[in-house]
Structure formats: C-alpha cells, structure tokens
N, C-alpha and C positions, 0 to 999 in steps of 0.2 A: 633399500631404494638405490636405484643404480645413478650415480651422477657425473657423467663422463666430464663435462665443463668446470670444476670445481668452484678457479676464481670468477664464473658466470655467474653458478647459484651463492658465492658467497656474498655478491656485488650486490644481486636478488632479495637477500635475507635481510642485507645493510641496509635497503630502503625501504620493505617492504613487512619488516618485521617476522620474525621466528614464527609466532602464533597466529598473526593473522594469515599466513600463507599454511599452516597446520591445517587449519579449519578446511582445507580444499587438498587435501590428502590423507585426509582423515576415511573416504572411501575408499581407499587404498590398501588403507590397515587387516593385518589376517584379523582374525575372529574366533572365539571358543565358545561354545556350549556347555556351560556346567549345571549341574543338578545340583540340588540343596538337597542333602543326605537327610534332613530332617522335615522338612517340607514335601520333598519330590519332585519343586517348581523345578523350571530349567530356566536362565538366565544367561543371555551372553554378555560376554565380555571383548572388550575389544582390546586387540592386543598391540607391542608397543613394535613389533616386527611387520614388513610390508606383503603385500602379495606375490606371487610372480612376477617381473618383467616390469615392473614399478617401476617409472623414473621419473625424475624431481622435472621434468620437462611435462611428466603428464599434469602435475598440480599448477603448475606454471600457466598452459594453455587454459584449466578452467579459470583460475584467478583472471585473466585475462578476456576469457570469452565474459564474465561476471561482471567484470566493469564494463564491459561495452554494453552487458544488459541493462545494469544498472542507469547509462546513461540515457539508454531508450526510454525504463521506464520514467524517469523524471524531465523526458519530453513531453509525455502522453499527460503524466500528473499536472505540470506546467496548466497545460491548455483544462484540463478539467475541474484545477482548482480555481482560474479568472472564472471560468464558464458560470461553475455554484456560486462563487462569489456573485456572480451579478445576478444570477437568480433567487438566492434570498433577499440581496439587495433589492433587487423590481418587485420580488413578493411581496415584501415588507414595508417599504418605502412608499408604497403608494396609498400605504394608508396612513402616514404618520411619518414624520422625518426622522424620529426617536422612538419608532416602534419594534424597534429590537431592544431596547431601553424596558419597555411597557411587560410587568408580567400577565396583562390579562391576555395581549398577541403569543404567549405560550403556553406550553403544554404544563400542568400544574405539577407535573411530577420534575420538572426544571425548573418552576419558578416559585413553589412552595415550601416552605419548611414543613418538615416530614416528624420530627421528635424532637431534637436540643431545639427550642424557640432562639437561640442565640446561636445558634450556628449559621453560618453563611447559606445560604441558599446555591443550587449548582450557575443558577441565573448570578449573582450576588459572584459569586465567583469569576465566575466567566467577564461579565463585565469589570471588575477590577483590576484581570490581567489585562484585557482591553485598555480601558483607563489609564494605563501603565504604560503601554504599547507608544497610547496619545501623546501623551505628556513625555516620553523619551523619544519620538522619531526624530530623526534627522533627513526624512524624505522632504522634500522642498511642499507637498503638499500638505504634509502635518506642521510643517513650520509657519507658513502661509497661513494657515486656517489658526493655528494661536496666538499668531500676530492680530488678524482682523476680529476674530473673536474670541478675547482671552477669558478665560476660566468657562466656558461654554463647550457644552458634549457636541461632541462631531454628528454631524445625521449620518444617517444611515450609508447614503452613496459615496461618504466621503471614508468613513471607522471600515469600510468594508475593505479596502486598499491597505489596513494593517493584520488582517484576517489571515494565520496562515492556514493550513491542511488541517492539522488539531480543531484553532476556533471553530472551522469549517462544520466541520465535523461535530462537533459539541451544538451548535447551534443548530444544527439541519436534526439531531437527534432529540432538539427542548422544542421544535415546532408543535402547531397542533397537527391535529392525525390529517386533516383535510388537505394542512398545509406542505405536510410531507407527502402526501398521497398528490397534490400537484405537481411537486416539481419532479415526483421519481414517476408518472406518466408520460413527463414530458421528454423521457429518455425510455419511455419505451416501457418501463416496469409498472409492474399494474400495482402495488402496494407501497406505501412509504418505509414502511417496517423491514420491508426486504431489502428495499435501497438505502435505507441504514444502514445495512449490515455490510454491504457494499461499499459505503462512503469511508464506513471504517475500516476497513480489507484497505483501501486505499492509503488510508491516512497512516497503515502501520507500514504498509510499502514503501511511501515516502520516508519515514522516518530511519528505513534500514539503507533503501539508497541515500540519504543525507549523510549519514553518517559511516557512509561506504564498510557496510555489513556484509555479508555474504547474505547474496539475495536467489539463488541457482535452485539449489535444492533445500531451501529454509521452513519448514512447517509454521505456516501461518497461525498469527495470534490467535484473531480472531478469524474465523469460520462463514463463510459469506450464507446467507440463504437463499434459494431456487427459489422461482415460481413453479408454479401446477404445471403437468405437462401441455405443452402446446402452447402455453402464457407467454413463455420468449422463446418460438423456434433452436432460434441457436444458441440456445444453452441446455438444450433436453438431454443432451449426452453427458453433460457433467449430472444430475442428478443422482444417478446409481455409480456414479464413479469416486468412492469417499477419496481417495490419493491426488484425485484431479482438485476436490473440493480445498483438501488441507495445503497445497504447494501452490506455489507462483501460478500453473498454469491458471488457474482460476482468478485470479488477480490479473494475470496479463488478457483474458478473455473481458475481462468487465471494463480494462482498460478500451481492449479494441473495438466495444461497443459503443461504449460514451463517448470515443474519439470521433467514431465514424456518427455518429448524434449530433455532434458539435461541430464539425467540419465534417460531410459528407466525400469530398473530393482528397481529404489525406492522404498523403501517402504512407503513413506511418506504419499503415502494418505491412507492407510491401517491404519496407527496410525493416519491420521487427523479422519478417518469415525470411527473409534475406541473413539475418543474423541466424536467427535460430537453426540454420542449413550451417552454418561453417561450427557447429557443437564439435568438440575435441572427440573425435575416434580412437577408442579404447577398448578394451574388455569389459572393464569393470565398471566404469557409468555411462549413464544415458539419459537423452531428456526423461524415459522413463522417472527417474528419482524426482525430475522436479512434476510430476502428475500429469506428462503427454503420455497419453495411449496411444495404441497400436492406431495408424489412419489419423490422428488429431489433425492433420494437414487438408482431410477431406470433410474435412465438418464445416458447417454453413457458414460458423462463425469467423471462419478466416479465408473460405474461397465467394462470398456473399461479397 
C-alpha cells in the first residue's frame, strides 16, 4: 500500500482505529486460489499483500463516502420508523388503548406458548423490555405520564414513543396476517409477509449505521422478499438480480420507496443519487460490490 502522507494516515489510524479502517481495504488485498490436494475443492484465500497502485488514500475516500451513506441512510430510517410507529399505533389503538398489551389482537405464533409452558411467550417478552423502557425513561413524556398515573401501563399512543426499529419490527411481525397485510398495502406492497421481510432488512440497516459498521458493500442479514412480477413495478429488476437482493442496494431501494410513501415531495433521494455519483474512482471497487447493476440509475425506482 503506497502511503505518501505518513503523519496524515498515522493521524487517520489514531482516531479512526487500525481494524476499523481494514475493513474498507480489505478489497484491496491480492488474492490466491488454492486447491485442497485431497478434496480437489478450490478455496481462496486472501492475502496480507495489496494490489497494484493501492493507496491508504483509496480506503480513506470509501471510509468516508460510507459515513456520509450511512448518514443518509438513518435520515430515510428516522422518518420510516415515526411513520410505523404511528401506524400500528392507529391500527391498534382504535380498538383498545391496551391492545398491543391483548394476545388475542396478535398472531398466536407471538402471543402463544409453543412447548416449555413456563417459558416467556415472544409477546411476554417483548412487552417486558417495553415495561422496562416505561419505568426507566427520562423523556418528559414517560415522566408525566408516571407522575399522573403511577403503576399504570402506558396506552398504546403513548408506549409507542419508546418503540425503537427492533420493537418496531418485532411487533409488525406478532400482527395478525390481516393486520400486517394492511399496513404493508398502505405502502404499496400487496402481502404483510413480504413487508416483514422488509421491516427487517431495515431494522438490521439501522442497527449497522447506529453503530457506525461498514454499511457499503456489507451482505445483508437478513434477505428482503420480492413480490410477483408486475406487483411493485419498480422493483421487478431486483428479482433475478441475487447480488442486488443480498447488499445495501436492496435496502436503499425499499428505503426510497417508503420515503417517497410517506412524504411524496422528499427530496431525499435526489441527495442519496447525488451521493451515490461522488463513489471513489478506482480499479478495483464499484458500486458494483454493493449490488448496483449495470443502468441501476435508469430504473423506475430512482428516475419515478
């Protein structure tokens, strides 16, 4: 790795840590193919020598393009986690002030015990870290409300304000089938089952920008699922594209659907495709790695 600034990347390393700046020069790295003499498999290896023409400048510019992504994406999560919020809220709430409380308003494979009779239920759970949440806030709203009603469960429009991406997400996945199938229509997706799978693609997104991960070219946890062809226009192109499905682009796509759902007028993807254009010019990466194809600029989902 060529590093003409020395006391610059030393400066780099002292703030920025050895390993976490590894991780975004790790495509950098040569490579070897070996065969297993007994097997015959072939396995690479990745080796501890850099490419051609490598410089600690080129890891530098992704670390950097990475956090400006990362800050995008926890603008777009921001606004789509109030949105659910107040969507299961209104779902729920209107039948019951406490009916996120009720295991009969859920799905029984969330609110039933399945084999240990003494084991916690994932409902039994959920609300206890809730519970928890109640009884330690320090938001003026949690404080208030254990003032005026102490040892009393919060309703719904209130417990929903300590909700983060996780609960979110736990809870939109212990709905009934009706009740997830209404609110993942109201964003456009015809099945609740699929916009689980989405809520969750989400909620692991957050969790790697919170804790400022490398979020660029990361192979997602979990795996979002497509509708049928034609069910949501612009996403027909990620279907046969598995590389599109496992990396960010597929996450920043589901983001830019729900944003433009929830706020029609955003500008947000205007400044994400804005970003996405200053990508570090190299040889050796490309958004390619993080799952844009060839044209992903001309697809509905980002010129719509």
């Amino acid at each position: 790795m060529e590093i003409t600034d020395e006391q610059r990347a030393k400066s780099y390393l002292s703030h920025i840590n050895y390993y976490r700046l590894s991780a975004y020069w790790y495509p950098f790295r040569e490579s070897q193919t070996i065969t297993d003499p007994n097997t015959g498999r072939q396995r690479t290896t990745i080796l501890d020598t850099f490419k051609p023409g490598t410089h600690f400048s080129h890891a530098l510019d992704l670390y950097i393009f990475d956090k400006k992504l990362r800050l995008m994406a926890l603008d777009a999560l921001e606004r789509i986690e109030i949105a659910l919020r107040a969507d299961l809220a209104i779902l729920l709430g209107q039948r019951a002030p406490l009916a996120h409380r009720d295991p009969a308003q859920l799905h029984g494979h969330f609110s039933r015990r399945r084999r240990n009779p003494q084991a916690e239920t994932e409902h039994e759970k959920w609300l206890r870290i809730l519970d928890g949440k109640a009884v330690r806030s320090r938001e003026d709203f949690a404080q208030h409300f254990r003032r005026k009603y102490p040892g009393a469960d919060m309703p719904i429009w209130v417990a929903a304000e300590l909700w983060d991406f996780g609960a979110l997400s736990h809870l939109y996945a212990g709905l009934l089938q009706a009740d997830r199938d209404a609110i993942a229509q109201s964003y456009g997706v015809p099945d609740g089952r699929i916009f689980e799978t989405w809520v969750r693609v989400l909620n692991d997104v957050r969790n790697i920008c919170a804790h400022h991960s490398r979020l660029w070219n990361k192979p997602l946890v979990n795996i979002p699922r497509m509708a049928g062809p034609g069910d949501i226009p612009a996403f027909d192109h990620i279907q046969a594209d598995r590389r599109a499905q496992t990396r960010v682009y597929a996450a920043l796509a589901i983001m830019r659907h729900m944003v433009g759902v929830i706020n029609p007028n955003s500008s947000w993807c205007l400044f994400l495709l804005e970003h996405l254009g200053t990508f570090p010019d190299n040889a050796y990466v490309s958004l390619k790695n993080a799952g844009f194809a060839d044209g992903w600029e001309q697809q509905v989902i980002w010129t719509g």
